[in-house]
LOGU-208332 format. One record per residue (C-alpha): residue in one letter; residue number from 0; x, y, z. Coordinates in steps of 0.02 Angstrom, whole numbers, plus 50000, padded with zeros to 5 digits. Layout:
<sites>
+---------+-----+-------+-------+-------+
: residuo : num :     x :     y :     z :
+---------+-----+-------+-------+-------+
:       A : NUM :     X :     Y :     Z :
...
+---------+-----+-------+-------+-------+
</sites>
This chain:
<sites>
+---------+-----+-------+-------+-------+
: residuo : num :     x :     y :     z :
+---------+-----+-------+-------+-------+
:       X :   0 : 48554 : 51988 : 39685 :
:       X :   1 : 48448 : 52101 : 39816 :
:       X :   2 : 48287 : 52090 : 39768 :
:       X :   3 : 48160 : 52250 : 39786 :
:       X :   4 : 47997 : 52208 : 39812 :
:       X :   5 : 47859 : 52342 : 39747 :
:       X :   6 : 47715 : 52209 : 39748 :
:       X :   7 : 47537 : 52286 : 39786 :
:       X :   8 : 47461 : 52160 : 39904 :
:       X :   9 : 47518 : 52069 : 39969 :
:       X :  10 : 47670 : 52163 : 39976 :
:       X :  11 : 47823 : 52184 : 40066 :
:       X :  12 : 47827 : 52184 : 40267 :
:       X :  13 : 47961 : 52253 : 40383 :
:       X :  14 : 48111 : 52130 : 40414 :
:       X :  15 : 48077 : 52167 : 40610 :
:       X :  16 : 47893 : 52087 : 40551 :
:       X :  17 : 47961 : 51949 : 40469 :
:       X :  18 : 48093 : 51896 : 40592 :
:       X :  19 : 47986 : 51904 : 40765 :
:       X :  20 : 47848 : 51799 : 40664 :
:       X :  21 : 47960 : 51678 : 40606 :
:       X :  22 : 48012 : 51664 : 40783 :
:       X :  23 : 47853 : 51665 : 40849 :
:       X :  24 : 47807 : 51509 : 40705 :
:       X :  25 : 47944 : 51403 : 40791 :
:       X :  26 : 47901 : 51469 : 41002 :
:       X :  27 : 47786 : 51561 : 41033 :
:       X :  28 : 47810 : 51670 : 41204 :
:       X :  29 : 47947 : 51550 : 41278 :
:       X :  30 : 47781 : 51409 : 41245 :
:       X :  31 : 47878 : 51298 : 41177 :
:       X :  32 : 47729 : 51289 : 41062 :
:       X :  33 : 47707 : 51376 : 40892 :
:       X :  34 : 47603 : 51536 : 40874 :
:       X :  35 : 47488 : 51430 : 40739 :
:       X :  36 : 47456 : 51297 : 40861 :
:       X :  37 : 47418 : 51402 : 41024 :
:       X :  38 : 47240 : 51432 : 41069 :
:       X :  39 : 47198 : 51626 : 41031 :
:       X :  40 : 47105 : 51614 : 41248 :
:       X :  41 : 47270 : 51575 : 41316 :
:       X :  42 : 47331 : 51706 : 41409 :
:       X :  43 : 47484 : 51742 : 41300 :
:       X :  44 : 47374 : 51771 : 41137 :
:       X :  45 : 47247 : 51874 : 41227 :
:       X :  46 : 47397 : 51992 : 41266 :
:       X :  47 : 47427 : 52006 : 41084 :
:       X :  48 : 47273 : 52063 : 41032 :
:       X :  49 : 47237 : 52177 : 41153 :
:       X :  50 : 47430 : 52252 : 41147 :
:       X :  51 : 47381 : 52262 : 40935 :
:       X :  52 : 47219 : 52371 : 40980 :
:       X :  53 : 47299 : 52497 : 41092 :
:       X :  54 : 47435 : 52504 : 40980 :
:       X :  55 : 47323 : 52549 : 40847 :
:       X :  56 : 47225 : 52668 : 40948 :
:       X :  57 : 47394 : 52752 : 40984 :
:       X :  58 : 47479 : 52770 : 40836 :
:       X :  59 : 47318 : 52853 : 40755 :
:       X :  60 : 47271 : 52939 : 40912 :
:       X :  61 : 47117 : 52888 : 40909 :
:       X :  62 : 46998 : 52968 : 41016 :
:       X :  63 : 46878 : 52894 : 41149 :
:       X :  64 : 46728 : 52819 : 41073 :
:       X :  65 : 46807 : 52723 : 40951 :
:       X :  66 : 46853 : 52511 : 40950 :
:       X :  67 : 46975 : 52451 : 40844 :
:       X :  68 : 46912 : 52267 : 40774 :
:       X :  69 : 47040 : 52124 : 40684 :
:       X :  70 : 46904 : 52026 : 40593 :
:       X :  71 : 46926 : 51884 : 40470 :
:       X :  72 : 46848 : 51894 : 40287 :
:       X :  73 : 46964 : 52034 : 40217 :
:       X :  74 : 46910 : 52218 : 40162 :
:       X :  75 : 46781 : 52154 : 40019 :
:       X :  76 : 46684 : 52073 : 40174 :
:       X :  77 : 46678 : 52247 : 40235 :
:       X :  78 : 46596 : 52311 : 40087 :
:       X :  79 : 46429 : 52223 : 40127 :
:       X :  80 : 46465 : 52246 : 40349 :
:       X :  81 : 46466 : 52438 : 40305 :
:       X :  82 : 46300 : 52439 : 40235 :
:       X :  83 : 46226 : 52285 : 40332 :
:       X :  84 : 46248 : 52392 : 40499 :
:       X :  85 : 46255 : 52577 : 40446 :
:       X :  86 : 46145 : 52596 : 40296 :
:       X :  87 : 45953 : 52651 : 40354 :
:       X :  88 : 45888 : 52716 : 40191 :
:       X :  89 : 46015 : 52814 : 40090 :
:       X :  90 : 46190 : 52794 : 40064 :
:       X :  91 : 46307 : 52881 : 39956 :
:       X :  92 : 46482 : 52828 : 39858 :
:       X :  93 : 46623 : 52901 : 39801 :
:       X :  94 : 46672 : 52794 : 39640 :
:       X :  95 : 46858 : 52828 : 39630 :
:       X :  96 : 46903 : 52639 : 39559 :
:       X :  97 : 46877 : 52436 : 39542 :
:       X :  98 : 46864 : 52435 : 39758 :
:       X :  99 : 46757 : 52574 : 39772 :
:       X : 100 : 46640 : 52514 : 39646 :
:       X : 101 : 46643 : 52333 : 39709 :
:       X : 102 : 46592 : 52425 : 39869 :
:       X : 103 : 46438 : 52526 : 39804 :
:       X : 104 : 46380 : 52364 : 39741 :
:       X : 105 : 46373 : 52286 : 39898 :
:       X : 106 : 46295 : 52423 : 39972 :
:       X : 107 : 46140 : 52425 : 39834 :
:       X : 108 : 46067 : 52268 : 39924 :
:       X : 109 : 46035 : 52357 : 40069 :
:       X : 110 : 45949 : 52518 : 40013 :
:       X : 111 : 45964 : 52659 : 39902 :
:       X : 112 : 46132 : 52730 : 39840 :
:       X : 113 : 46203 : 52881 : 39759 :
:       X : 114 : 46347 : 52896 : 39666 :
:       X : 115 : 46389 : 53067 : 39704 :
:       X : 116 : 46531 : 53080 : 39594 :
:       X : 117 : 46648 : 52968 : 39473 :
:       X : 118 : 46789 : 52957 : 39379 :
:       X : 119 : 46757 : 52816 : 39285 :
:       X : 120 : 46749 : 52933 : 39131 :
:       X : 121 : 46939 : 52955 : 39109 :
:       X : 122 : 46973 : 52763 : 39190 :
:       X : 123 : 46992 : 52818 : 39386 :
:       X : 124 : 47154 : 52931 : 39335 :
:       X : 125 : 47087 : 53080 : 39447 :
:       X : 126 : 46985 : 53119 : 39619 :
:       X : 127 : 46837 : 53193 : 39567 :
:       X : 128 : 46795 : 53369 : 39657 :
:       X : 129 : 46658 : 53499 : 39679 :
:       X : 130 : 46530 : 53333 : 39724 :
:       X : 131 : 46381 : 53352 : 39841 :
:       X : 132 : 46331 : 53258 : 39983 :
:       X : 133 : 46145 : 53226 : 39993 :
:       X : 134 : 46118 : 53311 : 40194 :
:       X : 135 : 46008 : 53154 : 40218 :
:       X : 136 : 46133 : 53006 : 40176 :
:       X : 137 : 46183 : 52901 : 40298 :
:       X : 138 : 46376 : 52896 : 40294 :
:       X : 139 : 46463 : 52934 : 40135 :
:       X : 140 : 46601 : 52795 : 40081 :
:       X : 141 : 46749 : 52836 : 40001 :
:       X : 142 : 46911 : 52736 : 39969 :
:       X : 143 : 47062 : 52856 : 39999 :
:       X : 144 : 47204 : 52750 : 39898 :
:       X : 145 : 47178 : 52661 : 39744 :
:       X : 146 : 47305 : 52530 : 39700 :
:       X : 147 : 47260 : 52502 : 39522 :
:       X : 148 : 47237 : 52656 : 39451 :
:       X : 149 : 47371 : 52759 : 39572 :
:       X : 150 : 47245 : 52904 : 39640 :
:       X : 151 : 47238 : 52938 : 39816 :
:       X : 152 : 47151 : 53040 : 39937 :
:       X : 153 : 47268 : 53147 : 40045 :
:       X : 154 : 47164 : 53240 : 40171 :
:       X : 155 : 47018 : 53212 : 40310 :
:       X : 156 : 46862 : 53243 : 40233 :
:       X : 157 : 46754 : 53392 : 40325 :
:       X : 158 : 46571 : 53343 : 40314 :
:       X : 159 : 46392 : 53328 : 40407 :
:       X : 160 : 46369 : 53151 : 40371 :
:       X : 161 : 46463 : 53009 : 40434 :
:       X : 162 : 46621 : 52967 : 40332 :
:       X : 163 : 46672 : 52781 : 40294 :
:       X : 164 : 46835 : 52745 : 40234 :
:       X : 165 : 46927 : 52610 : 40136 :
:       X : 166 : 47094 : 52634 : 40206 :
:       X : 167 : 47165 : 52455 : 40159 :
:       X : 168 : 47310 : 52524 : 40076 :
:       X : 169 : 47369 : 52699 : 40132 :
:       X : 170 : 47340 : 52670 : 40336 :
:       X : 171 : 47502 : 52728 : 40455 :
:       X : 172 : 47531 : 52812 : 40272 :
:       X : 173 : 47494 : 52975 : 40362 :
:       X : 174 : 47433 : 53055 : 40518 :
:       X : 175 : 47229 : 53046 : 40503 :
:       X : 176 : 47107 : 53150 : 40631 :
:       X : 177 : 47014 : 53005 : 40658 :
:       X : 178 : 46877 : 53113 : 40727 :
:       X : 179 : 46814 : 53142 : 40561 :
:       X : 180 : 46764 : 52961 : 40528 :
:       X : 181 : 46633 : 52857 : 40597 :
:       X : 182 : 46715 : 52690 : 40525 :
:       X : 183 : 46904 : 52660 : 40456 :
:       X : 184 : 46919 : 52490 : 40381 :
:       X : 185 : 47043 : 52389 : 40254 :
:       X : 186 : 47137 : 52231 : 40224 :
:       X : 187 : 47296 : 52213 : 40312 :
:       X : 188 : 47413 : 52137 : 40160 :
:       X : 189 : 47470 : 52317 : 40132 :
:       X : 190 : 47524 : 52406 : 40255 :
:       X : 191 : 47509 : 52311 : 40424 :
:       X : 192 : 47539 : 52127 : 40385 :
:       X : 193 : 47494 : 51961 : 40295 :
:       X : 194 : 47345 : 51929 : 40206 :
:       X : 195 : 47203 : 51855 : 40326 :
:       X : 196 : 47142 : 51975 : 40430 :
:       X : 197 : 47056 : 52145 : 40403 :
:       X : 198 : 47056 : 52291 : 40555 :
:       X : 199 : 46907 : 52406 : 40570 :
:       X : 200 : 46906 : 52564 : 40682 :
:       X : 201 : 46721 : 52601 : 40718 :
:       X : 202 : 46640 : 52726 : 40803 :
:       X : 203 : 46522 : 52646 : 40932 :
:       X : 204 : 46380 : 52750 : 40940 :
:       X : 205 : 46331 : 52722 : 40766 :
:       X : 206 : 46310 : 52549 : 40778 :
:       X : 207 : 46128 : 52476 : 40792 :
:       X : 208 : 46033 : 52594 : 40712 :
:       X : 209 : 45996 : 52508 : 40563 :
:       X : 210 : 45847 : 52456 : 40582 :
:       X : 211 : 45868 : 52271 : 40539 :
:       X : 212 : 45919 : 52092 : 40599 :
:       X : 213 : 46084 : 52074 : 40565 :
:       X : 214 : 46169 : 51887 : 40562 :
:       X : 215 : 46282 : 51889 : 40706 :
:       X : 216 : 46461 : 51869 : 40628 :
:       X : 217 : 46413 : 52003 : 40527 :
:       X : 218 : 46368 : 52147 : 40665 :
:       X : 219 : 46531 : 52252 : 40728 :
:       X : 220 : 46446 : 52256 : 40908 :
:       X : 221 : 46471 : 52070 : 40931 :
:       X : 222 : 46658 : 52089 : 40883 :
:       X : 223 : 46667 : 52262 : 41005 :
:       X : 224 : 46569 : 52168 : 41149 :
:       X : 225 : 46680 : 52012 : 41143 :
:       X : 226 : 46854 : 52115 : 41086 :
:       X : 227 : 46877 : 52044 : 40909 :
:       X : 228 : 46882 : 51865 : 41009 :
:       X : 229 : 46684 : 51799 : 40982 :
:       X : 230 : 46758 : 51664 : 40872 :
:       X : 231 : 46932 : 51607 : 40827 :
:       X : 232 : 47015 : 51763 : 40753 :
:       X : 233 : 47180 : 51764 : 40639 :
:       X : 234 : 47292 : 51714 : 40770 :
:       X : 235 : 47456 : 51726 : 40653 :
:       X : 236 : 47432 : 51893 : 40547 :
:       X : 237 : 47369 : 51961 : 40695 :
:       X : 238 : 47533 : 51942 : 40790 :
:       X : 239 : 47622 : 51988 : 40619 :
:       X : 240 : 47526 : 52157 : 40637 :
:       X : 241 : 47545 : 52172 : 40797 :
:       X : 242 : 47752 : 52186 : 40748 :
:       X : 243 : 47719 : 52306 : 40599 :
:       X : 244 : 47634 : 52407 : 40742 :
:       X : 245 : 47791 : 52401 : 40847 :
:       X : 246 : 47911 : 52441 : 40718 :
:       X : 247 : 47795 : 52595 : 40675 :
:       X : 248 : 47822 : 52658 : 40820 :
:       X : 249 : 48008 : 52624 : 40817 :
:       X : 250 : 48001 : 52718 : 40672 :
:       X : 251 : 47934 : 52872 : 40746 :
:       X : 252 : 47744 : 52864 : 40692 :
:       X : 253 : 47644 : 52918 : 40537 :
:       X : 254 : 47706 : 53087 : 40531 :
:       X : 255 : 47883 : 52985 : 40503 :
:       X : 256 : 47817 : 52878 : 40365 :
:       X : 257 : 47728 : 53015 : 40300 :
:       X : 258 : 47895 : 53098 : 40264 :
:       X : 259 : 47982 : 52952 : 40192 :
:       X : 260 : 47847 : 52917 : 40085 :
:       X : 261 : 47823 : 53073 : 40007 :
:       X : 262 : 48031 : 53057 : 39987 :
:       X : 263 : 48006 : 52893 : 39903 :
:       X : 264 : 47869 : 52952 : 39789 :
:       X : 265 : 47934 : 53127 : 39737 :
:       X : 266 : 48085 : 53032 : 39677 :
:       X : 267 : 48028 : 52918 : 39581 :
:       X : 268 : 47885 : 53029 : 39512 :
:       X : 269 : 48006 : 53157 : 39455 :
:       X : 270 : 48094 : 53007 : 39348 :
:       X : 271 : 47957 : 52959 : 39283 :
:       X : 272 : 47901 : 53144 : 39209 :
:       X : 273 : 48087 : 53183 : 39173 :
:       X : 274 : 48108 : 53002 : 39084 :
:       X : 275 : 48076 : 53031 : 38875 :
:       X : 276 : 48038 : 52854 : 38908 :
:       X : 277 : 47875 : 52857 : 39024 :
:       X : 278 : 47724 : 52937 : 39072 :
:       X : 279 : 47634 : 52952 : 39238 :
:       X : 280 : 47434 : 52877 : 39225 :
:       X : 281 : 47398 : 53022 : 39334 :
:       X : 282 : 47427 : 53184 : 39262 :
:       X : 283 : 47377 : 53299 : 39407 :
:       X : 284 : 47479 : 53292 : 39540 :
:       X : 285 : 47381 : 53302 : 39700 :
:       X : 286 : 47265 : 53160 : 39626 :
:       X : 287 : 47431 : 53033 : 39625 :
:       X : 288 : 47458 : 52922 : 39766 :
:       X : 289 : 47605 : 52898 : 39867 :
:       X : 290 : 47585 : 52722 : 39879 :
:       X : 291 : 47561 : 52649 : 39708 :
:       X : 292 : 47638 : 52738 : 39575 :
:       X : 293 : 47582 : 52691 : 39394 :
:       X : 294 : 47677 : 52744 : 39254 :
:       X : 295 : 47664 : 52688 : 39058 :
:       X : 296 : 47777 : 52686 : 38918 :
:       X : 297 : 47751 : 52845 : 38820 :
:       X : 298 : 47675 : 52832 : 38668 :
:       X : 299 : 47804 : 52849 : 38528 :
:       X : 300 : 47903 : 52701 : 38654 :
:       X : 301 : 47768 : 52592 : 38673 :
:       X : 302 : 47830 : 52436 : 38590 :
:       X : 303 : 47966 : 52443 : 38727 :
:       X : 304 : 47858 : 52401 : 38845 :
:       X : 305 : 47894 : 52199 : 38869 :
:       X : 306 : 48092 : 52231 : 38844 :
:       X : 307 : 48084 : 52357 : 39020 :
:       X : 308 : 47998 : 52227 : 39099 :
:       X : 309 : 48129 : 52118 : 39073 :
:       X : 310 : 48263 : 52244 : 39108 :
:       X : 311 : 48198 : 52284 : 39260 :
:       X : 312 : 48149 : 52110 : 39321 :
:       X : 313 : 48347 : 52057 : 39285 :
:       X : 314 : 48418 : 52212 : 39398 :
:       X : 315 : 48304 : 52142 : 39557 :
:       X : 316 : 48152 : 52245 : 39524 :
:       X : 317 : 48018 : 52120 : 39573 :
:       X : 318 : 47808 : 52159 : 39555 :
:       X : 319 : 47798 : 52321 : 39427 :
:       X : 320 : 47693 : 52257 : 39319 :
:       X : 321 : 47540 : 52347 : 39313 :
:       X : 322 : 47363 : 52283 : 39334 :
:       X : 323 : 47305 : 52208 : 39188 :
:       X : 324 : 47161 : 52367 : 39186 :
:       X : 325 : 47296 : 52471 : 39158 :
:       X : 326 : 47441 : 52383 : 39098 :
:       X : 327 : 47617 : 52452 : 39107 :
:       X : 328 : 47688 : 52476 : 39271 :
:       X : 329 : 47667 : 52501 : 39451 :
:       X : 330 : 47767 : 52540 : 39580 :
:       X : 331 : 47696 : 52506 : 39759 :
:       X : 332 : 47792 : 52623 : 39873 :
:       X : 333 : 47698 : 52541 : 40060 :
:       X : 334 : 47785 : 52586 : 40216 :
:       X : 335 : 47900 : 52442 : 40226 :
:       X : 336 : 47994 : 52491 : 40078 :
:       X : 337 : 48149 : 52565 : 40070 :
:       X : 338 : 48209 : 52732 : 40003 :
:       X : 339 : 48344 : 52617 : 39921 :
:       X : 340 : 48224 : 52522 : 39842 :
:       X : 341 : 48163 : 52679 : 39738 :
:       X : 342 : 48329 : 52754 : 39701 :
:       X : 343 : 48365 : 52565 : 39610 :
:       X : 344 : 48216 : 52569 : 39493 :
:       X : 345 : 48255 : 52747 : 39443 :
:       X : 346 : 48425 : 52702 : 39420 :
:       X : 347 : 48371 : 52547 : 39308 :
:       X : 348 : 48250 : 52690 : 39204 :
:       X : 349 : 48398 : 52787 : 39165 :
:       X : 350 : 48495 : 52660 : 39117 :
:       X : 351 : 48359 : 52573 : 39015 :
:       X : 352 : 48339 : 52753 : 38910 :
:       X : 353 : 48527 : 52762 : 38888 :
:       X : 354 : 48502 : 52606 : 38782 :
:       X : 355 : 48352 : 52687 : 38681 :
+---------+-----+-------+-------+-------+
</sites>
């Protein structure tokens, strides 16, 4: 039985990914030696990581000015860098979920921070809008996708303060003006490759301004000065990005996966409010993501809620079930999966409410 994988990190990769690391595992760059046993200063692996960078840089078109980092500690490491080297005196946070409010945590031992806005009030099922941005905050954070709740945010912010973003699970989603940011981050089990390693794109002339000492594995202008190579990166999900970078461009770019995805998620979101079966989390549709698409039994089916799991799980539908916040089901919808993928779960709905 073909098995469709809609796990939300980490989740499924490309099978060009998958292959050329597996390769790479057993010889590495006509070695003879494996890609986990080379060190990351021979000359083969420092071609990997800087091919990964300007890869990066290309696909996003990012502009001069900017460094793209592979750094080791995941995105929730990130949540105390951001603050550690950007945060002078004021900070403010965007609470749109569990991330971004693990991330304004981190950021209150470093100074003061508003909350400008949250939707914690209706449990994360909407963006809020209409929010200020205090003029005198250093960067505003916000985290544009949120896997457990399904909102995301689907345009470049226009503002007079820096912008930080928590990108970990809707990068290469889209085309992004990266102008508009002073610092991209996320983890990489998403959208890019295995678990281990997280990427940051940083602007460099906002780095040491701060104001204090900062430890040095935790300042981004060691990891820009030495080119993500001060100490012993991720050697192996850094090549595995590097071949989720290749097959994006194979693919034709963001704009390209930006058109499947909204493909994949109009489908299945038009199921899901057609369904008598199901309900969407996220009732207004510009707030719902196009990555992880959360859906509940509706109420008067509720008790049927174990049974479709079971259904589903038997026809090949692997990694729906919803976070245990939420409960019921989500669908992650990443770059990597296919179109086919989605037409099988909506075909397992519809046969599931034939039976009820």
């Amino acid at each position: 039985m073909k098995k469709h994988n809609f796990y939300a990190g980490p989740s499924i990769l490309p099978e060009y990914t998958i292959k050329n690391t597996a390769e790479a595992v057993l010889d590495f760059a006509g070695t003879g030696l494996s890609v986990m046993e080379v060190s990351h200063r021979s000359k083969e692996f420092v071609a990997v990581m800087e091919e990964a960078q300007a890869l990066f840089k290309e696909i996003l078109d990012i502009p001069q000015g900017y460094e793209v980092l592979f750094l080791g500690g995941g995105a929730s490491t990130q949540f105390c860098m951001v603050p550690y080297n950007l945060l002078k005196k004021k900070a403010a946070y965007l609470n749109t979920g569990s991330w971004a409010s693990k991330a304004l945590k981190e950021a209150k031992l470093f100074g003061e921070v508003v909350e400008v806005a949250s939707s914690k009030d209706a449990n994360f099922n909407y963006i809020p809008k209409g929010y200020q941005v205090p003029d005198d905050a250093d960067y505003l954070h916000i985290t544009t996708n949120n896997t457990i709740y399904g909102t995301e945010i689907k345009e470049d912010l226009d503002l007079k303060v820096p912008l930080v973003a928590d990108m970990s699970s809707d990068i290469f989603s889209r085309p992004l003006d990266v102008s508009r940011y002073a610092l991209i981050y996320g983890g990489a089990q998403k959208n890019l490759g295995p678990a281990g390693v997280a990427f940051v794109v940083v602007k460099t002339d906002i780095l040491g301004k701060a104001g204090r000492e900062i430890p040095t594995m935790l300042d981004y202008r060691t990891h820009v000065e030495k080119g993500s190579m001060f100490n012993t990166p991720p050697v192996l999900p850094v090549f595995a990005a590097l071949q989720t970078l290749k097959w994006l461009k194979q693919q034709g770019g963001v704009a390209a996966m930006q058109k499947r995805n909204r493909e994949k998620a109009a489908l299945l979101y038009n199921e899901i409010d057609r369904n008598k079966l199901f309900k969407a989390t996220v009732t207004n549709e510009e707030d719902r993501s196009l990555m992880n698409i959360c859906f509940v039994m509706n109420d008067d089916y509720a008790e049927l809620e174990k049974e479709f799991l079971d259904f589903a799980t038997g026809r090949g539908m692997v990694g729906i079930k919803g976070h245990r916040s939420v409960g019921g089901f989500r669908a992650s919808t990443y770059n990597a999966l296919p179109l086919e993928s989605v037409k099988a779960l909506v075909e397992t709905m519809q046969e599931f409410e034939k039976k009820h």
